[in-house]
C-alpha positions as CSV (number, residue, x, y, z in Angstrom):
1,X,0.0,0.0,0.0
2,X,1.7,3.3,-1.2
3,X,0.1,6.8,0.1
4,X,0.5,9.7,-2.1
5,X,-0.3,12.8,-0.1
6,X,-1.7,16.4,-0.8
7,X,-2.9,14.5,-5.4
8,X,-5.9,15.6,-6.8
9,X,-7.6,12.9,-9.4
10,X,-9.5,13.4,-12.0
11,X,-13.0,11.4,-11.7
12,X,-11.6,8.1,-13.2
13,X,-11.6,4.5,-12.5
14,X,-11.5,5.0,-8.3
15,X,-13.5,5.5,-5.0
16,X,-13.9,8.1,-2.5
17,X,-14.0,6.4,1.2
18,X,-15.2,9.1,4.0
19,X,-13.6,8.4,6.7
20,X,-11.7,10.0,9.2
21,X,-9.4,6.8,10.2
22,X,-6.6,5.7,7.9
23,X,-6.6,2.6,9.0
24,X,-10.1,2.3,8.2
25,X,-9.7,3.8,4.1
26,X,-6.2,1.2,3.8
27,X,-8.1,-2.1,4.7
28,X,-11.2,-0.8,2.3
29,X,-8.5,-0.6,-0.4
30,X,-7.2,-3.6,-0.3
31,X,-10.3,-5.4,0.2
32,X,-12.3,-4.0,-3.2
33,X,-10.0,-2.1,-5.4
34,X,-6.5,-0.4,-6.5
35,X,-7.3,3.4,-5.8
36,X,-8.7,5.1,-2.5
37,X,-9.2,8.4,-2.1
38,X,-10.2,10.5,0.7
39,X,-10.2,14.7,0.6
40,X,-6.3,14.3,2.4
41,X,-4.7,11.4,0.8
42,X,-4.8,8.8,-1.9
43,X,-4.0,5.2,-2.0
44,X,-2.7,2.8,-4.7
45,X,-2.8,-0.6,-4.3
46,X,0.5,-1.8,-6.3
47,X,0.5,-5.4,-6.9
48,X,3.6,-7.7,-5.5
49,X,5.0,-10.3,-7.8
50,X,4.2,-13.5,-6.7
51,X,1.4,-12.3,-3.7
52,X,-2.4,-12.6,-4.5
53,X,-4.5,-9.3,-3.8
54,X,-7.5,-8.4,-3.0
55,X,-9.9,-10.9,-3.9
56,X,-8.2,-14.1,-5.3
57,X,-7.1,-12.1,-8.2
58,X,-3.4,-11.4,-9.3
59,X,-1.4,-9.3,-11.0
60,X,1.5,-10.0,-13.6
61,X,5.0,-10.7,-12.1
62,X,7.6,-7.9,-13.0
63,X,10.7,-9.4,-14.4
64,X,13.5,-6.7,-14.7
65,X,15.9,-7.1,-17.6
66,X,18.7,-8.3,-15.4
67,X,17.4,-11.4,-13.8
68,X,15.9,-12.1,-17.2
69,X,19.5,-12.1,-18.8
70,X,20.9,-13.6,-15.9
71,X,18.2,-16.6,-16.5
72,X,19.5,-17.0,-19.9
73,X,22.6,-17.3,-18.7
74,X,22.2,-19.8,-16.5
75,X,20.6,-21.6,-19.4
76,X,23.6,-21.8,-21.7
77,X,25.8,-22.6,-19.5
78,X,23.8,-25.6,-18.3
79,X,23.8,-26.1,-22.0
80,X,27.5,-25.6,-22.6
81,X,28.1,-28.2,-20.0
82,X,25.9,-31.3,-20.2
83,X,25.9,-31.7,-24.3
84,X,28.9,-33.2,-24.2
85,X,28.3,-35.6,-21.4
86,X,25.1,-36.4,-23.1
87,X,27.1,-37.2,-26.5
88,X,29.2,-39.2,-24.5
89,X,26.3,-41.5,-23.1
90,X,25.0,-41.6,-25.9
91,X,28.0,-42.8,-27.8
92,X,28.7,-45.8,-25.2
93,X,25.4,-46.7,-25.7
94,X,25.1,-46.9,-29.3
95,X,28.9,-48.7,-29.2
96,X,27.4,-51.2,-26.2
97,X,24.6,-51.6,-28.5
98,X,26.9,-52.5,-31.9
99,X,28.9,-55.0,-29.6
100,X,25.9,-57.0,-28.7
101,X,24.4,-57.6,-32.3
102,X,28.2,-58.5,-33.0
103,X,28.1,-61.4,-30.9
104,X,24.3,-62.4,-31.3
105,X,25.9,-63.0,-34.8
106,X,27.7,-66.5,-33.5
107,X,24.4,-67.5,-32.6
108,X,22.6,-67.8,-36.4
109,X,23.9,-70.4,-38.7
110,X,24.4,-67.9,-41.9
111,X,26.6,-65.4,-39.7
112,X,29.7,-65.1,-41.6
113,X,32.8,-67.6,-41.1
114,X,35.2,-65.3,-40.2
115,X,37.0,-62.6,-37.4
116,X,35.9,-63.6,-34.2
117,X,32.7,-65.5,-35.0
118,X,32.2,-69.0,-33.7
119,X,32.6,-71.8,-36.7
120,X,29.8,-72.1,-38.6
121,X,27.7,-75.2,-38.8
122,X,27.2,-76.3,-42.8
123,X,25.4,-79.2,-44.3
124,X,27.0,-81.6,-46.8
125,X,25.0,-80.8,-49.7
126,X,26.8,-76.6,-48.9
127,X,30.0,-78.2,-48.9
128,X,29.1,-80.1,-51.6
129,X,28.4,-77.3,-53.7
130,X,31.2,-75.0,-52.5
131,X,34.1,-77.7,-53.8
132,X,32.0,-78.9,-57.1
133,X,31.6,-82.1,-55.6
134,X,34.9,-82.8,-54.1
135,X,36.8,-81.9,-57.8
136,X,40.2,-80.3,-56.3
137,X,42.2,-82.1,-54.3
138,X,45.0,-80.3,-51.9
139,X,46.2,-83.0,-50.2
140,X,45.7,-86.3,-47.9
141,X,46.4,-86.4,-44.1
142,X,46.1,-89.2,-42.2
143,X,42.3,-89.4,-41.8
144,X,40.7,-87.7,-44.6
145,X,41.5,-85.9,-47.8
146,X,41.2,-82.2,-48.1
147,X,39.6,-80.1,-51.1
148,X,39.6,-76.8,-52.3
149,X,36.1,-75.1,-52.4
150,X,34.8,-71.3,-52.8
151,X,31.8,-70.0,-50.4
152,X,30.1,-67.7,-53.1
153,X,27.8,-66.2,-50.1
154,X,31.3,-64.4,-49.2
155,X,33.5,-65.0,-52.3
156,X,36.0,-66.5,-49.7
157,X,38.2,-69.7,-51.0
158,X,38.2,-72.5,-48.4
159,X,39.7,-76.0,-47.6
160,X,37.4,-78.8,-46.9
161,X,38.5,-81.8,-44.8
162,X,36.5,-84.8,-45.2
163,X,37.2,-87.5,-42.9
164,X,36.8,-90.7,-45.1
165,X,39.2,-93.3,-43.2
166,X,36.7,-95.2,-40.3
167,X,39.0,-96.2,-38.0
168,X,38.5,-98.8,-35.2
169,X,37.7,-97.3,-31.6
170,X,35.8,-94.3,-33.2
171,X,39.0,-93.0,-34.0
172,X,37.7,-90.6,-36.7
173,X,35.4,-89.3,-34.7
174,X,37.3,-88.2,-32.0
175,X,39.6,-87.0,-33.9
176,X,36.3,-84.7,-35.5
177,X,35.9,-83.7,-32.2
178,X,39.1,-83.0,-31.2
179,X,39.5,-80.6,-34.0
180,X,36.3,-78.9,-33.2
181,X,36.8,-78.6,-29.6
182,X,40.6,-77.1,-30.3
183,X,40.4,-74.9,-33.4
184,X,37.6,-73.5,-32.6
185,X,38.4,-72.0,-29.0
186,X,42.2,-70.7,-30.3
187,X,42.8,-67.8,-32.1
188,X,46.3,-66.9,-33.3
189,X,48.1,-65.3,-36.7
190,X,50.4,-68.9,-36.7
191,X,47.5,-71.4,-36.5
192,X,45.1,-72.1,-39.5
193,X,41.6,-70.8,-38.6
194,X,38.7,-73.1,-38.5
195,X,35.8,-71.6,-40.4
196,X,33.4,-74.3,-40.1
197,X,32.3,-77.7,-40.3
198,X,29.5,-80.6,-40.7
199,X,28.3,-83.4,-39.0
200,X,25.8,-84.6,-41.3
201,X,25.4,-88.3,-39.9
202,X,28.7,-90.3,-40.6
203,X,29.8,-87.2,-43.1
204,X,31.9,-85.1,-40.8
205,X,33.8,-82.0,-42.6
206,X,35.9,-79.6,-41.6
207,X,36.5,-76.0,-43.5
208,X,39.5,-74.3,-42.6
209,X,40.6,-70.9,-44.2
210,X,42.6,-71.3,-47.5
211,X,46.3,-71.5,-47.8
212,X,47.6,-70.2,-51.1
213,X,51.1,-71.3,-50.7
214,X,50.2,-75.1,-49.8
215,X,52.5,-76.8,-47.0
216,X,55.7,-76.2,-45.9
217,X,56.8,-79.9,-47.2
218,X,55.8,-77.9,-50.7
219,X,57.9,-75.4,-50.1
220,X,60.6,-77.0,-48.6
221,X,61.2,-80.1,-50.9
222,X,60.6,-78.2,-53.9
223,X,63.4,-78.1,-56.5
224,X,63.0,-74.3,-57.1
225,X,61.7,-71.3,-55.2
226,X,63.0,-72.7,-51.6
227,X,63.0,-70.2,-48.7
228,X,65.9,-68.1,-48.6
229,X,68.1,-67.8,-44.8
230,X,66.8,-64.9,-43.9
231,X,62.6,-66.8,-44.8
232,X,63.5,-70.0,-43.4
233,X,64.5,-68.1,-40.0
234,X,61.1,-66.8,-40.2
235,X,59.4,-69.5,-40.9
236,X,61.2,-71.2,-37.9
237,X,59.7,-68.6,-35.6
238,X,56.1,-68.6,-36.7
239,X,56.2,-71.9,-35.9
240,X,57.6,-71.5,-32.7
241,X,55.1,-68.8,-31.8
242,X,52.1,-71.1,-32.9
243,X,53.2,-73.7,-30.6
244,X,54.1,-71.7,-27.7
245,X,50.7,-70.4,-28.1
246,X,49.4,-73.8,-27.3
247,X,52.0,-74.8,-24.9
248,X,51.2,-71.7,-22.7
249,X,49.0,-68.9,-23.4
250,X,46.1,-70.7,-24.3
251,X,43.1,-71.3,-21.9
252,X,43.6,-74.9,-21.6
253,X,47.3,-76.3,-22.3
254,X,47.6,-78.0,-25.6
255,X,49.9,-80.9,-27.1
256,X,49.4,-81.4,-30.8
257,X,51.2,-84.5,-30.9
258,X,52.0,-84.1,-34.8
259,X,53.7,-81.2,-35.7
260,X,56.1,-81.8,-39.2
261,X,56.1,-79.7,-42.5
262,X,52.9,-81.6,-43.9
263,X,51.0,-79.9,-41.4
264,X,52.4,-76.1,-41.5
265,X,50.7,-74.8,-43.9
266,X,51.8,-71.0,-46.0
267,X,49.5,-68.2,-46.9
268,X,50.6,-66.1,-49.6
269,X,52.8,-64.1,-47.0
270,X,54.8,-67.6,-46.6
271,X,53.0,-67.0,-42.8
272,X,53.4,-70.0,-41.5
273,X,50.4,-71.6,-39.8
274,X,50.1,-75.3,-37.5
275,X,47.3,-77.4,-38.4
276,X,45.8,-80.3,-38.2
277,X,45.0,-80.9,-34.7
278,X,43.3,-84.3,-35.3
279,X,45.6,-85.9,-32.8
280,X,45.9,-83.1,-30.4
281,X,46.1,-83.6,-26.6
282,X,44.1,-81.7,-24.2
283,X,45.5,-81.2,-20.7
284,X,43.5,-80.3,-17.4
285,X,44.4,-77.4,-15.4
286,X,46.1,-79.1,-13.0
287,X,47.9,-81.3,-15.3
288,X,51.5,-81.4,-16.8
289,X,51.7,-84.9,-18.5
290,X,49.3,-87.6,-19.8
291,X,50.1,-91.5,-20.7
292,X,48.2,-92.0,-24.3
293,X,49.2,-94.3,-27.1
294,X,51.6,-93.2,-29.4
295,X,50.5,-90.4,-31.4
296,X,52.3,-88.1,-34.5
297,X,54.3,-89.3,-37.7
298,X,57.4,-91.7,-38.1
299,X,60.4,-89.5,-38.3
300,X,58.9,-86.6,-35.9
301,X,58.0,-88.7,-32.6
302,X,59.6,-87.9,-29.3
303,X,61.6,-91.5,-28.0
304,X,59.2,-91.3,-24.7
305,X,55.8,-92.2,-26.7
306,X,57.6,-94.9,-27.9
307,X,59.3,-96.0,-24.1
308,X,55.5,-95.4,-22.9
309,X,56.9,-92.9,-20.9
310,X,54.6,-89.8,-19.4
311,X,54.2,-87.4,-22.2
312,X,54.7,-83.5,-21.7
313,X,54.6,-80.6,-24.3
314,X,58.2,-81.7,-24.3
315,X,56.6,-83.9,-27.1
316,X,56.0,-81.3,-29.2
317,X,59.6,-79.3,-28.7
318,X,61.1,-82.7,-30.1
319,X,59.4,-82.3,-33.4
320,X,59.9,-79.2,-33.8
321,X,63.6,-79.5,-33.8
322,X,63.5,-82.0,-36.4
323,X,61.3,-79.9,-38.2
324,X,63.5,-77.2,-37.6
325,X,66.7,-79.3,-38.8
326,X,64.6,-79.8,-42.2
327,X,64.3,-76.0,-42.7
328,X,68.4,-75.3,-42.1
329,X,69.2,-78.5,-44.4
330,X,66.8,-78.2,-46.8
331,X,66.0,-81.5,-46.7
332,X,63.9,-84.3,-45.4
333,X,64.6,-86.1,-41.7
334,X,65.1,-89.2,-43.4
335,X,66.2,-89.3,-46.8
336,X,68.3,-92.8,-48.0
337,X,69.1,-90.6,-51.8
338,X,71.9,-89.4,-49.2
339,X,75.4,-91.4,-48.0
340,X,74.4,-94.1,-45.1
341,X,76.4,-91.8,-42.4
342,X,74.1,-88.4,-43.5
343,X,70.6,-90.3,-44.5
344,X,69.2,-89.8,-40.9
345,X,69.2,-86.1,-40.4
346,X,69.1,-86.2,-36.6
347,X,72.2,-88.0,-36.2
348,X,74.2,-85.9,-39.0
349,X,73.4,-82.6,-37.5
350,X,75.5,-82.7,-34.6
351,X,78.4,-83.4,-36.2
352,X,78.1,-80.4,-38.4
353,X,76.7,-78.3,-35.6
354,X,79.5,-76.3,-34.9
355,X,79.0,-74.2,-38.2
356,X,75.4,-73.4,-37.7
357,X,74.3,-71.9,-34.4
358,X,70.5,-72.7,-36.0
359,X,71.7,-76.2,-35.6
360,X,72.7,-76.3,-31.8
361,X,69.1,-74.8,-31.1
362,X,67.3,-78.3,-33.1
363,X,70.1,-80.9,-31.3
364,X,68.6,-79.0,-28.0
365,X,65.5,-79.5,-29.4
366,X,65.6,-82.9,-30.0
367,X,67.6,-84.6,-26.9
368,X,66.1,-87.8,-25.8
369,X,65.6,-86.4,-22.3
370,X,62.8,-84.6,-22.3
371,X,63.8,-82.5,-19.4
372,X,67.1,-81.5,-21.6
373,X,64.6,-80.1,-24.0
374,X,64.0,-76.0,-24.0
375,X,60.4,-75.0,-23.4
376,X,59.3,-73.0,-26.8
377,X,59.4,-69.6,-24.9
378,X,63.1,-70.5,-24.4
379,X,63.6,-71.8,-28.5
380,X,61.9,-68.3,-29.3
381,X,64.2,-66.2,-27.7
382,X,67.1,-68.1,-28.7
383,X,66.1,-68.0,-32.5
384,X,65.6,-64.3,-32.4
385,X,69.1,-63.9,-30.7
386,X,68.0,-62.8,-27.1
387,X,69.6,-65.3,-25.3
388,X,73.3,-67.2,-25.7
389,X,72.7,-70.6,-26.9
390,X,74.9,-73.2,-25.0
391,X,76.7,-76.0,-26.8
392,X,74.4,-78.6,-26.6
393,X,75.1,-82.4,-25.6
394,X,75.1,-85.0,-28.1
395,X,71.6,-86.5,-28.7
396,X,70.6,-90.0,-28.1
397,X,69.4,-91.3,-31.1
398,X,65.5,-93.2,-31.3
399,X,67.3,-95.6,-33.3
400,X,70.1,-95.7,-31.4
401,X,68.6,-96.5,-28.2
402,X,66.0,-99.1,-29.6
């Protein structure tokens, strides 16, 4: 309530009160209208922002120009500040989002057979149609034959395995299993990717990724185009990364029990890849050694599987150095083209050894004490120069010992 003493009005919108009591004119005011006047004094009812008056009614809330601009602001700011979180949200939740209908992909049969997506399940008559009915043949291993084939869905050359040989004590097909079970849980640039595979019935298949450059017996053996030093040194060491792999940084410790040239196969990088894990060995968590009957190739075989001793990944550093004494020589393990004293290439090295440091590393490799034997992580550093390599004892012979 605001008095304005001594003001004439004109006769407008307001009331004259008689009375003789201020207090009286100020409460009629407020109750029944916005202008009072008496013959002394007038009174204005101004309106509060916010506050109801007279009545029930109110009036319109002043808002001067500086909280107004402060308001605004206030307003960017908030603005400035939170976008950015909200684009961040936002792109988690779109990128959680992208992640999940990745891996919901494993879970349908036509999700594509490659990166990180489980093998793919195919029936015979899709395999049958991808190699033109088993036309090109790549090679033979010791339980099937494998074909070349194209899957047109992804323009993406394959190799088939078909198991063919049924051997006694099902054999075949746990050596299906085995394959399954093992290639399709490890994933490494040195090991041939499983794609896919079929268990239509009694036809089982396997389809592995392609190889362009065969094996590295093709390689190897050939007459022309053989690995140069510096190629065969890395060949050497893919290997030994591939198995090391298995040894010990894969989730459940794996012997493959047949590692030799037939089964290292070559992309056109000369990469070279292990394969074949048909007679692989599977050890528990808790367990360093198994007793199995004898498993791998003639020529390649650690002397304990044939002492039916207890059999470590040990197994698997003794073919490697043969393997590896086939790279350096350029030549097969056993070869009887050569003189009697140099046919068997395990018992020749080490009489040449002192010219080829490569050399002492296989002769480690292959002693007939397993415990003698370097663990691949060892072989690795000593092939890419890390470590000294010690002069190495001389080996004991399979057939020496027999």
């Amino acid at each position: 309530m605001t008095p304005i003493p001594n003001t004439l009005w004109e006769n407008a919108s307001y009331d004259t009160f008689k009375t003789s009591i201020r207090q009286e004119c100020e409460q009629a005011c407020l109750n029944d209208c916005n202008l009072l006047t008496n013959p002394k004094v007038a009174l204005v009812k101004v309106g509060m922002p916010g506050s109801p008056v007279g009545g029930g009614s109110s009036y319109p809330q002043l808002h001067p120009k500086k909280k107004l601009r402060l308001d605004i602001l206030i307003i960017s700011i908030s603005l400035l500040v939170f976008a950015p979180v909200i684009l961040v949200i936002s792109g988690v939740l779109i990128h959680i989002h992208q992640l999940g209908a990745h891996k919901n992909m494993s879970r349908y049969k036509n999700a594509e057979p490659m990166g990180d997506v489980a093998p793919r399940a195919f029936t015979y008559a899709e395999l049958e149609r991808a190699t033109n009915d088993f036309k090109e043949e790549l090679g033979q291993g010791a339980f099937g034959t494998v074909y070349k084939g194209m899957l047109m869905d992804f323009q993406k050359a394959v190799a088939v395995k078909r198991l063919e040989k049924v051997l006694a004590e099902g054999e075949a097909e746990r050596e299906f299993h085995n394959e399954m079970a093992v290639i399709g849980k490890t994933h490494h640039r040195n090991l041939v990717r499983l794609l896919g595979y079929c268990a239509d019935g009694p036809k089982k298949l396997l389809v592995y990724e392609y190889m362009s450059s065969g094996s590295l017996a093709d390689v190897l053996y050939a007459k022309e185009n053989q690995p140069n030093w510096d190629e065969g040194i890395k060949i050497a060491c893919d290997i030994a990364r591939g198995i090391l792999y298995l040894h010990e940084e894969c989730e459940t410790q794996i012997i493959h029990c047949d590692i030799k040239p037939q089964n290292i196969l070559m992309d056109e990088h000369r990469c070279a890849k292990i394969s074949d894990f048909g007679l692989a060995k599977l050890l528990k968590h808790d367990q360093t050694k198994t007793f199995t009957a004898i498993r791998g190739t003639k020529g390649y075989v650690a002397p304990e599987w044939h002492k039916k001793l207890p059999v470590t990944v040990k197994a698997d550093v003794y073919s490697y150095g043969i393997v590896l004494l086939e790279i350096i020589c350029r030549r097969k393990n056993i070869d009887w083209s050569f003189p009697e004293d140099q046919a068997i290439l395990e018992e020749y090295a080490y009489d040449c050894f002192e010219a080829q440091e490569m050399i002492k590393i296989a002769i480690w490799c292959i002693q007939g004490e397993p415990s003698l034997r370097p663990s691949m992580k060892k072989v690795l550093l000593m092939l890419e120069g890390t470590v000294d390599i010690p002069i190495p004892p001389n080996p004991t012979s399979f057939l020496s010992s027999t």
